[in-house]
FITI-189743 format. One record per atom (N, C-alpha, C): residue in one letter; atom name; x, y, z. Coordinates in pm, whole numbers, m for minus. Example, Ala and Ser with C-alpha at 12.3 -4.5 7.8 and 13.67 -1.06 7.14 Angstrom:
2
type:A atom:N x:1319 y:m569 z:780
type:A atom:CA x:1230 y:m450 z:780
type:A atom:C x:1320 y:m330 z:780
type:S atom:N x:1285 y:m225 z:708
type:S atom:CA x:1367 y:m106 z:714
type:S atom:C x:1290 y:3 z:787
This chain:
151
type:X atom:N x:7486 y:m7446 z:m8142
type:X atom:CA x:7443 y:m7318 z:m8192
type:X atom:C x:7367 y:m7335 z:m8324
type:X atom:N x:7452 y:m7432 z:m8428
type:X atom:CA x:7339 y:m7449 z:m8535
type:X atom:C x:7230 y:m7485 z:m8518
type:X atom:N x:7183 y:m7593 z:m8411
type:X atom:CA x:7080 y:m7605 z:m8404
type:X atom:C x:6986 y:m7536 z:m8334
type:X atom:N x:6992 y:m7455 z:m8246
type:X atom:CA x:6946 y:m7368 z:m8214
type:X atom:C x:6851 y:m7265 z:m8324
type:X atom:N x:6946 y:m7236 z:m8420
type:X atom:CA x:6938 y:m7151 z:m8536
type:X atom:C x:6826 y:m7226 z:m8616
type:X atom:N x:6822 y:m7379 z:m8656
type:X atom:CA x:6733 y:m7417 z:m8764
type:X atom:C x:6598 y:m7438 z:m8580
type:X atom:N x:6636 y:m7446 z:m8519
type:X atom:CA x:6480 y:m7467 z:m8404
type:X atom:C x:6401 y:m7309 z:m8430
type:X atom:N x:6480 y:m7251 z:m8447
type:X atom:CA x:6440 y:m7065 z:m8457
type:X atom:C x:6383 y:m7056 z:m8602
type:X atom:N x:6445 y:m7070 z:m8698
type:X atom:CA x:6384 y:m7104 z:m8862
type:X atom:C x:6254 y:m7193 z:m8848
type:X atom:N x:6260 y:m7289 z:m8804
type:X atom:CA x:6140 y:m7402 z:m8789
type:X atom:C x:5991 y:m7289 z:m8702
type:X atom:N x:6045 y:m7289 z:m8604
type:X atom:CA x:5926 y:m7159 z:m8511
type:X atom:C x:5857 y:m7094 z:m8609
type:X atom:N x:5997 y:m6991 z:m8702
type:X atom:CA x:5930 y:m6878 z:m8805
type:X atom:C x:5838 y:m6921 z:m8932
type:X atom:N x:5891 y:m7080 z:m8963
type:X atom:CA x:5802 y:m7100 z:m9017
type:X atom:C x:5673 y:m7174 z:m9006
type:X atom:N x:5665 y:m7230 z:m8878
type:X atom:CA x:5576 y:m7272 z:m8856
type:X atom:C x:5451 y:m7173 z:m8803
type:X atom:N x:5496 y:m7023 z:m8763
type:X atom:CA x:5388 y:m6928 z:m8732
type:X atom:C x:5345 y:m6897 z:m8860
type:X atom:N x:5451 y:m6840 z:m8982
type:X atom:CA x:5449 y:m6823 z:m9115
type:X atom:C x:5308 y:m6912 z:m9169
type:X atom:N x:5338 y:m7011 z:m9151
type:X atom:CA x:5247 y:m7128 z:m9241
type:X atom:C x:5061 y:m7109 z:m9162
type:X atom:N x:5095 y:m7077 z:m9062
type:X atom:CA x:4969 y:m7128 z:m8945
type:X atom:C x:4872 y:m6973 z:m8976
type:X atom:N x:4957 y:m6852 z:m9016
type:X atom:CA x:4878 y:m6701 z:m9034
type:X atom:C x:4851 y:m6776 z:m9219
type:X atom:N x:4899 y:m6832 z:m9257
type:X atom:CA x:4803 y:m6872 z:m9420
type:X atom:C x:4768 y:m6972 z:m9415
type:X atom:N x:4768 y:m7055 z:m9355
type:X atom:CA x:4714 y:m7171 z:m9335
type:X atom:C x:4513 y:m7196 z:m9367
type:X atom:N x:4461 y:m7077 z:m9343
type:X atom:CA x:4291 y:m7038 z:m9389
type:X atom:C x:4314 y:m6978 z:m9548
type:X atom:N x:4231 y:m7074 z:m9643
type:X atom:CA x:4289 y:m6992 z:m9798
type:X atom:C x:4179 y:m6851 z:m9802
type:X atom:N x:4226 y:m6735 z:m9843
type:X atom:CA x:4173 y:m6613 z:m9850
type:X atom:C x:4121 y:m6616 z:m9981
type:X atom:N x:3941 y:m6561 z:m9970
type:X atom:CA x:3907 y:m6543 z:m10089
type:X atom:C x:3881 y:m6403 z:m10064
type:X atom:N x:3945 y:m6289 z:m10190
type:X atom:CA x:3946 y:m6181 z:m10233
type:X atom:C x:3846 y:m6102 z:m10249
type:X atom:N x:3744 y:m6208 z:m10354
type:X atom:CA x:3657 y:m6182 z:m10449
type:X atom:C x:3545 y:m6063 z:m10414
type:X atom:N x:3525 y:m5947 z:m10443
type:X atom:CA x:3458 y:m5834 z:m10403
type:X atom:C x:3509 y:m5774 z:m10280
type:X atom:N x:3642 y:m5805 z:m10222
type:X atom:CA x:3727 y:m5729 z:m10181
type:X atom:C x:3801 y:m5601 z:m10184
type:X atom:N x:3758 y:m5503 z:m10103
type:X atom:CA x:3825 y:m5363 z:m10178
type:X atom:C x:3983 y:m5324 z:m10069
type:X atom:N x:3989 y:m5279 z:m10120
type:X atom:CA x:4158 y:m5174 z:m10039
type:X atom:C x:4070 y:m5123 z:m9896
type:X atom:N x:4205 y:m5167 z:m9807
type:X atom:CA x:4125 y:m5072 z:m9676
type:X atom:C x:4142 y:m4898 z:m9678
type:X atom:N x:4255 y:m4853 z:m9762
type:X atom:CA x:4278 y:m4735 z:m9748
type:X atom:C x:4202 y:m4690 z:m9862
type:X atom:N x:4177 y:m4739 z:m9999
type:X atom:CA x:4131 y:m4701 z:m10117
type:X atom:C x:4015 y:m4775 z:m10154
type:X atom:N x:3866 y:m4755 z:m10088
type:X atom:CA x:3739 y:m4842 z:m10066
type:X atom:C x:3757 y:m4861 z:m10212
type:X atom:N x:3729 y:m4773 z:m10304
type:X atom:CA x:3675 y:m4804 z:m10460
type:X atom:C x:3796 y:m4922 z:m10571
type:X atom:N x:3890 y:m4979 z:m10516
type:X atom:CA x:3972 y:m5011 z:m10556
type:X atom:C x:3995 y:m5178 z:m10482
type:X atom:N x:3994 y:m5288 z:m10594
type:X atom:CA x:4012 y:m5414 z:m10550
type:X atom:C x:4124 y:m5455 z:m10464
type:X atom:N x:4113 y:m5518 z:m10368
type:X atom:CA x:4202 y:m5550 z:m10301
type:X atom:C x:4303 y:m5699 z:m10356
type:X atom:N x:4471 y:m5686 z:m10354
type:X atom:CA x:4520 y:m5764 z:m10401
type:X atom:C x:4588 y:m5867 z:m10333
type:X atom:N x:4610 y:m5986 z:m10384
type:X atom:CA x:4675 y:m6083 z:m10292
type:X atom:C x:4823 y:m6012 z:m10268
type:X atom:N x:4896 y:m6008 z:m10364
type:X atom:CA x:4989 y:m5974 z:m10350
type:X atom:C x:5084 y:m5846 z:m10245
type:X atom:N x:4967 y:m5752 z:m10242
type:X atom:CA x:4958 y:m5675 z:m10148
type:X atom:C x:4917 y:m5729 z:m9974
type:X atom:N x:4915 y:m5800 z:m9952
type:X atom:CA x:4872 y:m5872 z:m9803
type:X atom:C x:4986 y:m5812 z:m9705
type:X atom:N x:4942 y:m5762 z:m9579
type:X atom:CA x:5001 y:m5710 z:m9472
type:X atom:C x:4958 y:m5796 z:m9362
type:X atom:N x:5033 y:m5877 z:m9280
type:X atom:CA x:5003 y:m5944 z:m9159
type:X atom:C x:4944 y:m5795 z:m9043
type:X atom:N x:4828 y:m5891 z:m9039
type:X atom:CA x:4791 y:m5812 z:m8916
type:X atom:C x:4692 y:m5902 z:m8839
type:X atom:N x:4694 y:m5894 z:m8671
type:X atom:CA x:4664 y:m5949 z:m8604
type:X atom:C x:4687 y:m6114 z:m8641
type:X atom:N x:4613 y:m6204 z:m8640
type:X atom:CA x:4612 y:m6337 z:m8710
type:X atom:C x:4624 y:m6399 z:m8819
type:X atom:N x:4633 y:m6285 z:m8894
type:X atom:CA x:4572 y:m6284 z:m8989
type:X atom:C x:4668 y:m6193 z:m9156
type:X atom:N x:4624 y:m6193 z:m9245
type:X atom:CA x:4619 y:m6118 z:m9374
type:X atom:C x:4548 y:m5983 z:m9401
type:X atom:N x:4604 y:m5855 z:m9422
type:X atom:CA x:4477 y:m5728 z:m9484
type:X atom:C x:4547 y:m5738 z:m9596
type:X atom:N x:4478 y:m5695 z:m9684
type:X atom:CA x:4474 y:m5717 z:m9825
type:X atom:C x:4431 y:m5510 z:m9909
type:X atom:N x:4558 y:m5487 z:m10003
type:X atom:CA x:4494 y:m5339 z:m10044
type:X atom:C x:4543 y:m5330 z:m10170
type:X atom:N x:4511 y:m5264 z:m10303
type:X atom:CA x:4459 y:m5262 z:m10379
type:X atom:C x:4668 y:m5257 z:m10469
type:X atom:N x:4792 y:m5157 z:m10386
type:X atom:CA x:4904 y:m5131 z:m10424
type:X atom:C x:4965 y:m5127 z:m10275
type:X atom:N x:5109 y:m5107 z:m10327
type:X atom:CA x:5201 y:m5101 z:m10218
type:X atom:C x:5193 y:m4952 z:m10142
type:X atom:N x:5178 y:m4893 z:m10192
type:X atom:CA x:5157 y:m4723 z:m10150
type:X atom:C x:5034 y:m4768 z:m10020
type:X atom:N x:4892 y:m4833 z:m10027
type:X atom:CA x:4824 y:m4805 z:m9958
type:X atom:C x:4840 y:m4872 z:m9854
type:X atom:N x:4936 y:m5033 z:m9851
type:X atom:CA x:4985 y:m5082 z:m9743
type:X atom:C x:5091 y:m5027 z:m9707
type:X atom:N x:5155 y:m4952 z:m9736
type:X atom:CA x:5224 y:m4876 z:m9654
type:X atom:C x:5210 y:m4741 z:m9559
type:X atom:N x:5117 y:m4699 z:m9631
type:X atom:CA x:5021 y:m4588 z:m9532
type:X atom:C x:4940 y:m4650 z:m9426
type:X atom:N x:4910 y:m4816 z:m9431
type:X atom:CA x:4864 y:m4887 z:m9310
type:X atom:C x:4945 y:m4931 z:m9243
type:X atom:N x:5084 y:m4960 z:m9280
type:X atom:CA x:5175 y:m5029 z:m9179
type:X atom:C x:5262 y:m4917 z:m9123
type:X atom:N x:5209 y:m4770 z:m9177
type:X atom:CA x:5237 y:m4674 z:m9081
type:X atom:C x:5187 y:m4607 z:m8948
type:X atom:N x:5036 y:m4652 z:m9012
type:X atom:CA x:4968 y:m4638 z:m8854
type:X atom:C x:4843 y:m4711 z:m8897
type:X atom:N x:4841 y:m4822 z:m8866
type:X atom:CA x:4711 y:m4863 z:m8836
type:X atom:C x:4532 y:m4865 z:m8813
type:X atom:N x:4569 y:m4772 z:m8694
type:X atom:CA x:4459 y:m4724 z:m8597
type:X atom:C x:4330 y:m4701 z:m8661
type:X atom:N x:4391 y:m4596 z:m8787
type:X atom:CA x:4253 y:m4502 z:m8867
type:X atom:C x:4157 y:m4640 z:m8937
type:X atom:N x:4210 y:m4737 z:m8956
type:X atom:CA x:4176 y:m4840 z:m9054
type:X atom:C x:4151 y:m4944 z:m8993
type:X atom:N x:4181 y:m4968 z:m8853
type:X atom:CA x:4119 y:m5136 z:m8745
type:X atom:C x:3977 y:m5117 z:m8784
type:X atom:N x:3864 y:m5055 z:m8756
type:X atom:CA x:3759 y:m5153 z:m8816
type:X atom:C x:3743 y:m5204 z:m8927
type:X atom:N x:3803 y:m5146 z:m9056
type:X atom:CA x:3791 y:m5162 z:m9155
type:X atom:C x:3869 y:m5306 z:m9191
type:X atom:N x:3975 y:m5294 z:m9140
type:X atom:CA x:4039 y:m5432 z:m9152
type:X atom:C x:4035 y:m5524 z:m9033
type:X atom:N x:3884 y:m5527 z:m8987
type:X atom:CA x:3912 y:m5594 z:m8892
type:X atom:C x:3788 y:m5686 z:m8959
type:X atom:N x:3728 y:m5594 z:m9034
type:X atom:CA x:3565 y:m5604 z:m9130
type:X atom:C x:3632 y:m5752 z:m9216
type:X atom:N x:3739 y:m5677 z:m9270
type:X atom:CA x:3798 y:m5799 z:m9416
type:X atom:C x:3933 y:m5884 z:m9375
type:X atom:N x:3938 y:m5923 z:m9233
type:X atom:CA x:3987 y:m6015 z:m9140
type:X atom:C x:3860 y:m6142 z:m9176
type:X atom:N x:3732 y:m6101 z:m9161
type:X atom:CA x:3593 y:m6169 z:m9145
type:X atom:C x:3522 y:m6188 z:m9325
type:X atom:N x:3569 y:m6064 z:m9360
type:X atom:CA x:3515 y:m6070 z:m9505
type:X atom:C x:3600 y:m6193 z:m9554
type:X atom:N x:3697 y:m6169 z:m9530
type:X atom:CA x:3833 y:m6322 z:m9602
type:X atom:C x:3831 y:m6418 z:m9559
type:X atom:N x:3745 y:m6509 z:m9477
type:X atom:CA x:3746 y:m6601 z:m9416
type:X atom:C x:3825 y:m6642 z:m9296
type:X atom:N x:3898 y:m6513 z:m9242
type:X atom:CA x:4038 y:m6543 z:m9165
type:X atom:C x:3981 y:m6541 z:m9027
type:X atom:N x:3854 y:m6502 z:m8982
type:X atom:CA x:3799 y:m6495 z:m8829
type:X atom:C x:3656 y:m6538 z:m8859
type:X atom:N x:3624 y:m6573 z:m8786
type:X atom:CA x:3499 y:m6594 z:m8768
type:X atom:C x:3376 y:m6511 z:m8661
type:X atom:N x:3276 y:m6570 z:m8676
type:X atom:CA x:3176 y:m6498 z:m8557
type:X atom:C x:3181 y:m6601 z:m8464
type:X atom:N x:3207 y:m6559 z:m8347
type:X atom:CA x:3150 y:m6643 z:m8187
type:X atom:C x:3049 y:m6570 z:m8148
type:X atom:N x:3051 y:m6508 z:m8063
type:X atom:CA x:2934 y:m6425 z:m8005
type:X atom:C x:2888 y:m6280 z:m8049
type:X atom:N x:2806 y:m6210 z:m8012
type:X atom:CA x:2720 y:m6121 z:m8068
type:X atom:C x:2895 y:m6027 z:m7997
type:X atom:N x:2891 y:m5900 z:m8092
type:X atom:CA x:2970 y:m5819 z:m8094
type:X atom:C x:2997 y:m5704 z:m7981
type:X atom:N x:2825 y:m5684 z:m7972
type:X atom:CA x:2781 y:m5592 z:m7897
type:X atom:C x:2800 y:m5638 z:m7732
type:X atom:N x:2779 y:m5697 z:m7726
type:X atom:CA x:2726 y:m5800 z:m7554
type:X atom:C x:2791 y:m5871 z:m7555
type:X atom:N x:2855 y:m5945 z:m7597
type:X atom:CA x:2988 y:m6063 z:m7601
type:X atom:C x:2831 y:m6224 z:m7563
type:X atom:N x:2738 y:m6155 z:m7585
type:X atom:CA x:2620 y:m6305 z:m7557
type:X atom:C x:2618 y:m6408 z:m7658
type:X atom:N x:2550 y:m6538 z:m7677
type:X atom:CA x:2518 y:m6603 z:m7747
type:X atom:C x:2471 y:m6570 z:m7856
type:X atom:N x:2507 y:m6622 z:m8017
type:X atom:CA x:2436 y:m6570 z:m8081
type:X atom:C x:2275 y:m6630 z:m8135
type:X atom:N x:2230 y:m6535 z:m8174
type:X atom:CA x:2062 y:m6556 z:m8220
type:X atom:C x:2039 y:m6559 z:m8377
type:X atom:N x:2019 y:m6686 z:m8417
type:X atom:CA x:2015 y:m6699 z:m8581
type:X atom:C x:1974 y:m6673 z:m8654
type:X atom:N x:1805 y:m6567 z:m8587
type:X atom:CA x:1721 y:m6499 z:m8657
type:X atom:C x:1748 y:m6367 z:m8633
type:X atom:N x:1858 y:m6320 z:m8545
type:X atom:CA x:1893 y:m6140 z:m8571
type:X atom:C x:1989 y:m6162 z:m8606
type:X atom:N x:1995 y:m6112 z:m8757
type:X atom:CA x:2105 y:m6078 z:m8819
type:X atom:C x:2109 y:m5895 z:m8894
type:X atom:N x:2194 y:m5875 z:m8968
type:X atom:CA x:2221 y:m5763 z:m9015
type:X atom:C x:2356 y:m5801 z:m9121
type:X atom:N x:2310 y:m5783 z:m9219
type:X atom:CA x:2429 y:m5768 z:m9293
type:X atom:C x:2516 y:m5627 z:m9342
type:X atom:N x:2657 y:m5625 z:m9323
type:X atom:CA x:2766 y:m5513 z:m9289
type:X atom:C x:2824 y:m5548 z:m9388
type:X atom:N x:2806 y:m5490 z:m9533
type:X atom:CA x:2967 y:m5509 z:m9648
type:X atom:C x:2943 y:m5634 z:m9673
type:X atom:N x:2906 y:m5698 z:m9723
type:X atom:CA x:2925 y:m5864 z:m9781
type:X atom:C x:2954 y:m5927 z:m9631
type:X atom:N x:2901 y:m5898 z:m9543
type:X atom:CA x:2957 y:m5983 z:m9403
type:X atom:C x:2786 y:m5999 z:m9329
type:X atom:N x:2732 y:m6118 z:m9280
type:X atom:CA x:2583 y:m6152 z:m9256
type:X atom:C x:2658 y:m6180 z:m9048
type:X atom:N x:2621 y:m6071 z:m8962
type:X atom:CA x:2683 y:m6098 z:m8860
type:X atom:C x:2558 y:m6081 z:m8761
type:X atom:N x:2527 y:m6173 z:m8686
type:X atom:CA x:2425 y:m6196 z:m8565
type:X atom:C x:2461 y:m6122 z:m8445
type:X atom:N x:2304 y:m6160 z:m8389
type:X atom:CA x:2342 y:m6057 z:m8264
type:X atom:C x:2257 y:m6156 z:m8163
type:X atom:N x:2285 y:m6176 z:m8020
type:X atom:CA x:2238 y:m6189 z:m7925
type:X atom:C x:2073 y:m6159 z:m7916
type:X atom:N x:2015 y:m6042 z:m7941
type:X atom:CA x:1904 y:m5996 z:m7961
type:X atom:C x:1851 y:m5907 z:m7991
type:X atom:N x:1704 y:m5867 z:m7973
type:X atom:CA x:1643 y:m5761 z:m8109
type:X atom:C x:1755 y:m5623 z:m8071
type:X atom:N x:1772 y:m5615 z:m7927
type:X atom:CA x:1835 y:m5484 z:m7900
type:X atom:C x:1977 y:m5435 z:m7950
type:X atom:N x:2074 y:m5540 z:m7975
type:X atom:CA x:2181 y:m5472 z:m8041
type:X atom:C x:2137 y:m5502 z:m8189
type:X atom:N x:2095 y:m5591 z:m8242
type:X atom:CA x:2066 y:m5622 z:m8419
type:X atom:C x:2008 y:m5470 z:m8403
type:X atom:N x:1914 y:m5440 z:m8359
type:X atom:CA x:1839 y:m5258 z:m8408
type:X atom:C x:1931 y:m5144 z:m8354
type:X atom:N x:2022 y:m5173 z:m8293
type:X atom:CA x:2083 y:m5032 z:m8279
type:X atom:C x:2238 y:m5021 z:m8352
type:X atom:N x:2207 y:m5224 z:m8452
type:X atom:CA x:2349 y:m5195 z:m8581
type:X atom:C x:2274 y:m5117 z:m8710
type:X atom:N x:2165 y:m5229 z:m8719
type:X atom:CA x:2047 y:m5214 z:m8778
type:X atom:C x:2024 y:m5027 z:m8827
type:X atom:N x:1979 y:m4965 z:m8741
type:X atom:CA x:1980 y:m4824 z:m8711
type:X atom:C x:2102 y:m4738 z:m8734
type:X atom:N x:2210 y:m4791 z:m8765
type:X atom:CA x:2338 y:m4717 z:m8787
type:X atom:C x:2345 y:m4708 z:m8967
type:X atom:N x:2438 y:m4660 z:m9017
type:X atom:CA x:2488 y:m4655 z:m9159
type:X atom:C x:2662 y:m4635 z:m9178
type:X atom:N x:2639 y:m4707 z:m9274
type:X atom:CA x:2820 y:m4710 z:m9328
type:X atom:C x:2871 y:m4748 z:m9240
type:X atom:N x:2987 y:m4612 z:m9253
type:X atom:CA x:3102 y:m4618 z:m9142
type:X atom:C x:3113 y:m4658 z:m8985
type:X atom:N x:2961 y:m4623 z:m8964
type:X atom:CA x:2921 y:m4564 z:m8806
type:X atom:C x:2863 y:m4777 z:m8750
type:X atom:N x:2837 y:m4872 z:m8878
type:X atom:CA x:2799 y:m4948 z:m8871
type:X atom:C x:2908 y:m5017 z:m8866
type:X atom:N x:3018 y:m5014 z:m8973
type:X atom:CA x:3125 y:m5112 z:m8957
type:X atom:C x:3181 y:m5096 z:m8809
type:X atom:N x:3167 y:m4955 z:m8755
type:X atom:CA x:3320 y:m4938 z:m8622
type:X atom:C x:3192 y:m5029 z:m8495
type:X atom:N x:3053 y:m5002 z:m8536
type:X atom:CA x:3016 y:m5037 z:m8439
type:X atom:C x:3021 y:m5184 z:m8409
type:X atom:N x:3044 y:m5278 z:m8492
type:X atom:CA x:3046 y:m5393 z:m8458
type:X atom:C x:3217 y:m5452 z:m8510
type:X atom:N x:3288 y:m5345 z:m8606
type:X atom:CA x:3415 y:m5445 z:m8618
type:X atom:C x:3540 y:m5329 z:m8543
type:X atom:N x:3513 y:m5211 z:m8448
type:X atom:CA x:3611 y:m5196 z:m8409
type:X atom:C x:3683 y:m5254 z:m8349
type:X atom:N x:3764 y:m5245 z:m8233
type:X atom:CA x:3837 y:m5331 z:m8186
type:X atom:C x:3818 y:m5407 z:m8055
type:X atom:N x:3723 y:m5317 z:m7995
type:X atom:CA x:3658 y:m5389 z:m7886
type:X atom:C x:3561 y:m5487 z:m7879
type:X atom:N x:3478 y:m5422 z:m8009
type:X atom:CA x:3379 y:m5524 z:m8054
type:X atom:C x:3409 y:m5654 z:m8115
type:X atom:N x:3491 y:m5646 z:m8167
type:X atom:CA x:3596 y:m5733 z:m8264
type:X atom:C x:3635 y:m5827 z:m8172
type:X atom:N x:3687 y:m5800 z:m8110
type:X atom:CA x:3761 y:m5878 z:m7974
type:X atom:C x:3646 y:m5979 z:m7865
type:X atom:N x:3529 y:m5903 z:m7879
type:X atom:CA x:3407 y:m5952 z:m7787
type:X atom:C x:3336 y:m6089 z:m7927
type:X atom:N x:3324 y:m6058 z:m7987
type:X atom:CA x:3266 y:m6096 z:m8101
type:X atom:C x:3320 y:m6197 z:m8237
type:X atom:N x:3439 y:m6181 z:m8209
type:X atom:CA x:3502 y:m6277 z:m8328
type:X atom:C x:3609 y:m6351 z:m8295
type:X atom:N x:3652 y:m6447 z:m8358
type:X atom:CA x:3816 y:m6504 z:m8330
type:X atom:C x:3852 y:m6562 z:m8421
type:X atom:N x:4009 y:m6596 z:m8416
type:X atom:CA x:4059 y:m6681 z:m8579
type:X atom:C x:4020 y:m6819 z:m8630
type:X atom:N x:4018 y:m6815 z:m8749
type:X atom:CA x:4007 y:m6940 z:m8795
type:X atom:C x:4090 y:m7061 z:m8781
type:X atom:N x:4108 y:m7202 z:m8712
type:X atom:CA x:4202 y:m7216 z:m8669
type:X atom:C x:4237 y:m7368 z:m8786
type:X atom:N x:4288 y:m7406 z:m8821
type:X atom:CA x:4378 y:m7510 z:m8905
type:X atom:C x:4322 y:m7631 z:m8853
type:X atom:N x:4228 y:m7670 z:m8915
type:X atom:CA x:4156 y:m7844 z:m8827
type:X atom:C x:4221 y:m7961 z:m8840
type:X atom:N x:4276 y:m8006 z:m8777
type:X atom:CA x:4387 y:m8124 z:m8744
type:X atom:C x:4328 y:m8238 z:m8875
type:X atom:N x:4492 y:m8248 z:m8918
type:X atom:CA x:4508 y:m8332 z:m9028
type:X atom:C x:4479 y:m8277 z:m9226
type:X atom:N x:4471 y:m8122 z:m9191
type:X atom:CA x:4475 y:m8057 z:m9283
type:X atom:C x:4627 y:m8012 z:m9382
């Protein structure tokens, strides 16, 4: 039974270590619930693979109450933090194209071709982040950063 118990400790920390295992840079990072307000390490909420990051405890707790309103936004500074990366174009789940880009928030994200880059291109703000970091898009378009053997 004890050992059982430290094989179960070992698991927790080995998922523990593997979600920080990518070092997070902050720097021009804002709160997902409070845009105008820096986002803090100390404040970090596991979500998906990953770390969200918000400015006090009040505003991660209004996210770890419901989520939902705030997945693109933290799905944006999943990518802003180094914690996911880009694979394929967001829109089309296609190859990406190195000369259509668009930059979203401090984030430079490609597209397959002229037709989704102009119809992110053509969006603003809000209507731009959900379109390429909601959750579907997110899912078509990005994945985690993964720990490169011997690190």
């Amino acid at each position: 039974m004890f050992t059982k118990g430290l094989g179960a400790l070992a698991l927790v920390g080995a998922i523990a270590l593997s979600i920080s295992a990518v070092e997070v840079n902050l720097e021009d990072v804002k709160c997902l619930v409070n845009p105008n307000a820096p986002a803090k390490e100390a404040t970090g909420v596991e979500y998906k693979e990953g770390k969200v990051f918000f400015c006090c405890g009040n505003c991660a707790a209004k996210f770890k109450e419901d989520s939902a309103p705030f997945a693109a936004a933290a799905n944006h500074q999943l990518v802003r933090t180094g914690q996911y990366t880009q694979a394929h174009c967001p829109l089309s789940g296609g190859a990406l194209n190195p000369e259509k880009t668009v930059e979203i928030n401090g984030v430079s994200v490609q597209f397959c071709c002229g037709n989704c880059q102009g119809k992110v291109a053509g969006a603003e703000g809000a209507e731009q982040v959900n379109l390429v970091f909601g959750d579907a898009a997110f899912t078509k378009g990005f994945e985690v950063v993964k720990e490169e053997d011997g690190e």
